[in-house]
Phi, psi and omega in degrees: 000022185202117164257126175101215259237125170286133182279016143241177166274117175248167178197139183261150133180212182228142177251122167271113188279351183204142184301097188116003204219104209225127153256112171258186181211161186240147163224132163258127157283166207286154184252021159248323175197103195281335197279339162275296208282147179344154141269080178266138188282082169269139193227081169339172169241218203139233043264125058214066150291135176292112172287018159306309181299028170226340164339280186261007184239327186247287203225358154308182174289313206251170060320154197220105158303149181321330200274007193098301197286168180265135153235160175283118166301126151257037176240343224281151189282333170277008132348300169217065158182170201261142182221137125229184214219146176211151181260131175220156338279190178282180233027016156252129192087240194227008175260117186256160173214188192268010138327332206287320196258346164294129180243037135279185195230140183197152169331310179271349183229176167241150169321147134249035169257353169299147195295001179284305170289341198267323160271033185087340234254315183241181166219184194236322178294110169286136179233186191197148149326310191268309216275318161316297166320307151320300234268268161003280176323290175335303159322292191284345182292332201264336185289337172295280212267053141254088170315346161311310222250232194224069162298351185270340182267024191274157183049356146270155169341121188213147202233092170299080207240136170210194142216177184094241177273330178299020149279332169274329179276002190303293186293332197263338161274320176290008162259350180270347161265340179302328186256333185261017167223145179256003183201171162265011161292335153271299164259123192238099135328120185232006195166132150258128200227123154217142180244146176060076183246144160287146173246293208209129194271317183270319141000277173273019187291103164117348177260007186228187183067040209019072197262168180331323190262355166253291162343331188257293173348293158312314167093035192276316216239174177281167173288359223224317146316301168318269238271321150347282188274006156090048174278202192035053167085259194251038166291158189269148174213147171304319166304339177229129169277297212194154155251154190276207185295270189308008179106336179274188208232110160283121199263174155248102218236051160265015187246103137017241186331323195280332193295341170292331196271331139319323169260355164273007175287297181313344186266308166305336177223038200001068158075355191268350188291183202357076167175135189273344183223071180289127125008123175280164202227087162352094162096342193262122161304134176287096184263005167250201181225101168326336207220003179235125176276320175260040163265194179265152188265175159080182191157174181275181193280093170297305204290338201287306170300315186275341170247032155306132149350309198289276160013287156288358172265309187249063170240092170302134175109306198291336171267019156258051220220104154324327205260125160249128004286202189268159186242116177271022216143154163226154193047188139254090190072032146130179200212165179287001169253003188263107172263135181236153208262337204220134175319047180216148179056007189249116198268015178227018158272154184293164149312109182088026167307359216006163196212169186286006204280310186293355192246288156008267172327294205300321216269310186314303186299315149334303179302305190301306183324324203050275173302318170286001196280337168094243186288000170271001206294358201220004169316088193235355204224116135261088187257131188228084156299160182197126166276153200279354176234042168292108171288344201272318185223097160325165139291321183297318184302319187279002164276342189285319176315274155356257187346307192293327171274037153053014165293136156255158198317110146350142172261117215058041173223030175309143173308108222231143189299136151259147142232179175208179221241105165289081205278155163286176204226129199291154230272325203271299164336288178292023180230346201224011180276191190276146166335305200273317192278155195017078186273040231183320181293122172235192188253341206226156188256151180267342189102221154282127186231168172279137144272003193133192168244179179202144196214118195270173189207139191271149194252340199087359187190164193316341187289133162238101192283123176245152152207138231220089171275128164269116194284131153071050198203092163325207185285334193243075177309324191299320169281313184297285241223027220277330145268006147338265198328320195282348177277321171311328192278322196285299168349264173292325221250305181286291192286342184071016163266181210257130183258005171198147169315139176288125153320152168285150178303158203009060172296308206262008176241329166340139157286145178315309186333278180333302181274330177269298203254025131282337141107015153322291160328288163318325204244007165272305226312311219286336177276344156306302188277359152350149156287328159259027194239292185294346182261132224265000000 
């Protein structure tokens, strides 16, 4: 889908990060100066999303349009950085174990020839919460040390950016590099971006999966429905027989009235809403957008580009790659070989399970040492983002999260307006880019725009914790929003400044005068919307 020459050098292949168990990755260099800039680590969810799909659906260089062909992102992350991308766990993508190639049949795998791995639904690989994050780590010590490989990138600035379920594998690999290294000469940590992230089970409890109270919200469903179906948190309704660990709603349809009030949900979110693994509906098209509440439905064939023929001959690596066809996903938000380890995003934790608010904590508390922190020493930056109409992981629930790790608020870093500078986009871009992506990306440029909110947290130490609302932006910010994201990322994540002015001291004890018609108020927006505020 590109003809000639990519505009960097990308490179493919595979690491066995474990005996039997070979990952691949994809890496691009930076298109301003790879041998100085930052090295990011990107990371899909799931749990068994392919982190291609952000390669090539999000924050890549290349975007792969409905017609099949590549256009150049003039968003791409890789811009002023080094980006790689690795597919975990194995048996998703082109990432393998030694499994991969048995077609018996046994209690812990699936054949892999079977129609269950063909369509997606198992793997023949077993994974974990922990075997990613070992496995990760593997991968990058070896793509690092490995004089073969990119030994040039060892110690440099290195930056963990993901979304999703990659809010749990994010915090649990900077703490498994944080324990296997002991300096920055091979891994310097410098900073964690995470976006939509599972967290906190209680936290996001009732927020996630397009549930009633995001559905009402959203203005998808009526009040006379919502209330129906038990909306505003713990009311009780006769229409739900019981909620699961996360919050959805097992429903009850022996009433008249509750089976009405269940297909008017459902006709508002073609059946998929509150429930991570909805039941397909005989004939019914998907018209909405799953990952949006106001998005477009359909996009391009991602599993389909990455698992062509053409494709797998020119990939190093991928054609020594069993699994056929290629899977760009497994389940939905997790399959029976996949063990998730921890309370967040899990409709299956035990009692005394732990969540990422408590991995957080570690890393942060890790960070704050400084010089002793090892591969952490230089930790300064952690942004924990959410688009504000994610039907799949809300804002509301990952700001409650945030909160739950018991930091208190900066002082003048109350939540507060952020911008950025909305520039255009060549005119031929917007017209020939994927549908879905950047819906917001125009031909004329708008100027300084809100990007959202943002509210700083004091840590006790040089690490500095945000959480980050994205304006107008579903569950995959980086495609919804993408420039947003990308200010957020150069900006807040890389460069460490402030995406907004601290309030003046004492804004919330002023007199109604003082702020309003003497013109404090005014005179923050107008230094928010700044050039030094919106520019990187």
């Amino acid at each position: 889908g590109w003809a000639g020459a990519t505009p960097t050098r990308h490179f493919t292949g595979l690491v066995e990060s474990e005996p039997g168990t070979h990952n691949f990755y994809y890496y691009v260099e930076s298109q301003s100066d790879p041998s100085t800039d930052p090295l990011f680590l990107w990371m899909n969810g799931g749990p068994g999303a392919s982190s291609l799909a952000g390669v090539f659906g999000e924050n890549g260089p290349l975007l792969l349009t409905e017609e099949g062909t590549l256009l150049e992102n003039p968003y791409a992350w890789n811009r002023r950085a080094n980006v790689l991308a690795v597919e975990f766990a194995p048996g998703i993508g082109y990432s393998y174990c030694a499994n991969s190639t048995r077609t018996d049949g046994g209690p812990d795998f699936c054949p892999a020839n079977g129609d269950g791995r063909k369509q997606g639904a198992c793997s023949p690989c077993l994974a974990s919460d922990s075997s990613v994050a070992r496995q990760t780590a593997a991968v990058l010590a070896a793509l690092l040390g490995d004089a073969a490989l990119f030994p040039e990138l060892a110690g440099r600035p290195l930056y963990l950016l993901g979304e999703s379920y990659a809010g749990v594998y994010l915090p649990t690999l900077a703490r498994e590099l944080l324990e296997r290294h002991n300096d920055t000469d091979l891994v310097n940590l410098h900073g964690v971006w995470a976006t939509d992230p599972c967290t906190d089970n209680e936290a996001q409890f009732g927020w996630l999966d397009l549930g009633v109270d995001f559905a009402y919200q959203k203005g998808l469903i009526s009040h006379d429905v919502w209330t129906t179906l038990g909306g505003g948190g713990g009311n009780a309704s006769p229409c739900v027989a019981s909620r699961t660990a996360v919050g959805d709603r097992l429903r009850d349809t022996s009433t008249a009235a509750c089976r009405r009030a269940w297909r008017l949900y459902d006709m508002a979110t073609a059946g998929i809403g509150d429930a991570v693994h909805p039941a397909p509906i005989p004939g019914l098209p998907m018209y909405v957008d799953p990952l949006n509440a106001y998005g477009i439905s359909g996009g391009p064939d991602l599993p389909g580009f990455l698992g062509s023929d053409a494709m797998r001959a020119a990939l190093p690596g991928a054609a020594q790659s069993p699994n056929k066809p290629y899977l760009l996903e497994i389940g939905n938000n997790g399959y029976d070989q996949y063990t998730q380890e921890y309370a967040a995003c899990n409709d299956h934790a035990t009692a005394g399970m732990v969540s990422m608010v408590s991995v957080w904590r570690d890393v942060i508390g890790r960070g704050n040492r400084g010089a002793g922190a090892g591969a952490g020493a230089n930790l300064r930056e952690i942004l924990i983002l959410n688009g504000d109409v994610d039907p799949v992981v809300d804002m509301h629930g990952t700001e409650a999260a945030v909160r739950k790790m018991g930091y208190p608020v900066k002082t003048g870093e109350a939540r507060r307006p952020w911008f950025f500078n909305a520039t255009k986009a060549a005119a031929s871009f917007v017209v020939g880019k994927p549908s879905a992506w950047g819906p917001t990306v125009r031909a004329r440029g708008a100027g300084a725009q809100i990007g959202g909110f943002v509210v700083g947290f004091e840590t006790g130490g040089p690490v500095q914790l945000r959480f980050v609302s994205v304006r107008n932006s579903g569950h995959m910010t980086p495609a919804y929003a993408p420039q947003k994201t990308l200010h957020t990322v150069e900006r807040g994540l890389v460069a460490g400044k402030g995406l907004a002015p601290p309030l003046v001291a004492g804004w919330d004890e002023m007199e109604d005068e003082k702020w309003y018609e003497a013109g404090a108020f005014g005179a923050w927006v107008q230094e928010a919307m700044g050039e030094s505020w919106v520019g990187c």
